[in-house]
N, C-alpha and C positions, 0 to 999 in steps of 0.2 A: 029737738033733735039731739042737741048734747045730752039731754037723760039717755035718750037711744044708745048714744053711744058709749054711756059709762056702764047700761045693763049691760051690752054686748061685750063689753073687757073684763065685767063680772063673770060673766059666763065662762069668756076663754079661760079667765084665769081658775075657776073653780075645775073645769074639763085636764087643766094640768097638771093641779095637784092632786084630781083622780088616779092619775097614771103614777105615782111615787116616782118617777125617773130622776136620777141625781140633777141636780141646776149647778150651774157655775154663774160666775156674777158675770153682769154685761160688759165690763172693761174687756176681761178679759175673752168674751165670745168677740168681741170686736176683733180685736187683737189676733185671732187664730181666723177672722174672717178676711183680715187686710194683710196674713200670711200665706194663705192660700190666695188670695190674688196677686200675689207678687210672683208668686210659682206659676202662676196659670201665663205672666204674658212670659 
């Protein structure tokens, strides 16, 4: 079941670097995720 699911993150992650779309590191998508919910309450 864990091979399952390391092919299945292989996959994602090759489907995203198909697309070229800029990345930003994860700190900071946090970070712009837990801004936008301070705004939303």
């Amino acid at each position: 079941m864990e091979e399952l699911d390391e092919l299945e993150d292989i996959k994602l992650y090759d489907e995203a670097k198909k697309d070229n779309e800029p990345s930003i590191p994860i700190d900071n998508a946090f970070k712009m995720i837990e801004a936008k919910r301070r705004k939303a309450k």
